[in-house]
C-alpha positions in Angstrom: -15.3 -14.7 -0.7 -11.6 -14.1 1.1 -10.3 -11.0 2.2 -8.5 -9.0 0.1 -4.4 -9.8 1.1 -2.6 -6.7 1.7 -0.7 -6.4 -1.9 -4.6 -6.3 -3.3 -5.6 -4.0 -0.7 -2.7 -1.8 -1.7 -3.6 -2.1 -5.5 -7.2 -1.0 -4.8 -6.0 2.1 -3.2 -3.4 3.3 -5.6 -5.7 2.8 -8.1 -8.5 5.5 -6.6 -5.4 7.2 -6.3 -4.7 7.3 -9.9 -8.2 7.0 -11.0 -9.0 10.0 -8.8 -6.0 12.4 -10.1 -6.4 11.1 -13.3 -10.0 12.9 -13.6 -8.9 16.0 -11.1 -5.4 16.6 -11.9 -6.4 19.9 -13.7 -9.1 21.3 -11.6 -6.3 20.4 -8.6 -3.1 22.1 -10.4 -4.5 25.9 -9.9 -5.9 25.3 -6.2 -2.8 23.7 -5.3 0.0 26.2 -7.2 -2.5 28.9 -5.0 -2.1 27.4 -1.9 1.5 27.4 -2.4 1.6 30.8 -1.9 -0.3 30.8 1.6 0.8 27.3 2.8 4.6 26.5 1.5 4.1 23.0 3.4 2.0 21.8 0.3 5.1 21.7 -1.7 6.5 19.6 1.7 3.5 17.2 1.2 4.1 16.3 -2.4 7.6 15.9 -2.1 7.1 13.9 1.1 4.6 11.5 -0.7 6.7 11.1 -4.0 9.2 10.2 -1.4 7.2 7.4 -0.3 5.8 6.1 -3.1 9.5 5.5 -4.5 10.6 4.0 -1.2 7.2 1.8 -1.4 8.2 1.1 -5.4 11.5 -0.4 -4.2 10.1 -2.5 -1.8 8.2 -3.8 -4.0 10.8 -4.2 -7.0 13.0 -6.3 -4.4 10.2 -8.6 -3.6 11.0 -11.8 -5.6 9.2 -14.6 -4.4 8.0 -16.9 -6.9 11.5 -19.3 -6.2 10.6 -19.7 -2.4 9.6 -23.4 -1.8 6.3 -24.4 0.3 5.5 -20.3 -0.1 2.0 -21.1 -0.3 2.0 -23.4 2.3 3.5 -20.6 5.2 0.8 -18.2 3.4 -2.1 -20.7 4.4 0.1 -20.8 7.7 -0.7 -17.0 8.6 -4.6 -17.4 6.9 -4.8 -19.7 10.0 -3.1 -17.6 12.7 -5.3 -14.6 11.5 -8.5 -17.0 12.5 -6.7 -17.6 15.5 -5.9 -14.0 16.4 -9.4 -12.3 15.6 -10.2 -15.6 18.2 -7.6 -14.4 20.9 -8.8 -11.0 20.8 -12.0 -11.9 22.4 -10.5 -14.1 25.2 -8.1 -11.4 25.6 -8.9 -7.6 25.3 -5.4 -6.5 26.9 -3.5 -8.2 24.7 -4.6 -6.1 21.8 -1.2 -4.4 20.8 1.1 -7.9 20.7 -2.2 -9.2 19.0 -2.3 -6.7 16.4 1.7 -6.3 15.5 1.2 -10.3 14.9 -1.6 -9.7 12.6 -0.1 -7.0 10.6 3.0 -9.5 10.2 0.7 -12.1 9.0 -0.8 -10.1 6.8 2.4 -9.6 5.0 3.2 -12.7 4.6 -0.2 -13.8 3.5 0.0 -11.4 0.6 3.3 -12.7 -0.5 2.5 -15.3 -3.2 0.1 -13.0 -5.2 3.4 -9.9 -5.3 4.4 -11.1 -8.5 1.2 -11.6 -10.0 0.3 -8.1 -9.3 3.9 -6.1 -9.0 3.7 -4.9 -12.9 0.3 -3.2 -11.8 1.6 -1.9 -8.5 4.6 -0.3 -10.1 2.9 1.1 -13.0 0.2 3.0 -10.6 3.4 4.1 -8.3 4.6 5.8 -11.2 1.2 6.9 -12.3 0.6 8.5 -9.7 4.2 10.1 -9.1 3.3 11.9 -12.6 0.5 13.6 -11.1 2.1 14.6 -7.9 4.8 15.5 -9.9 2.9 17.6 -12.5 1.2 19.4 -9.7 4.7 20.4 -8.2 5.7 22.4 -11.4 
């Protein structure tokens, strides 16, 4: 079975996310309205990760790459670099840094052709989840 690419990866996770507040959201709303008494930076923290989640939404609503030509093909590209890499890294322990700013670019890339399959599920757990945070705010 392949690796999860990094838009799945990211689906996983927002979905415990949302799975997770979904089922806690009340029992969290008192603790947290509490704490904002004794620890004002909660209210920093909720704001600070809505804040992310719509900068990560855009990104995602201005990925459009079903019209890229031969897409799949650079995708298999970077499949093979990553072999290559996780290789490398072996043969050469001080190079882990430059190896691992490569591999985080190919994992981009290799993601790319399943975005638009799954952007309608990313967006809607973004904004999921940005209820919650947002409900535990008031």
């Amino acid at each position: 079975m392949a690796a999860p690419n990094l838009y799945e990866e990211l689906k996983q996770v927002l979905k415990q996310l949302k799975d997770f507040l979904d089922q806690n959201v009340a029992t969290i709303k008192p603790a947290v309205t509490a704490l904002k008494q004794l620890v004002p930076q909660i209210t920093d923290l909720l704001n600070e990760l809505i804040g992310l989640l719509g900068k990560l939404k855009t990104e995602i609503q201005n990925l459009n790459v079903g019209a890229i030509p031969g897409l799949d093909k650079v995708a298999a590209f970077t499949a093979g670099v990553k072999a290559l890499l996780d290789t490398t890294r072996k043969l050469l322990p001080n190079e882990a840094g430059t190896i691992d700013s490569i591999a985080a670019a190919a994992d981009v890339v290799t993601g790319l052709p399943s975005v638009d399959q799954l952007k309608t599920e990313l967006l809607s757990l973004i904004d999921a989840i940005v209820g919650h945070l947002n409900s535990l705010k008031a």
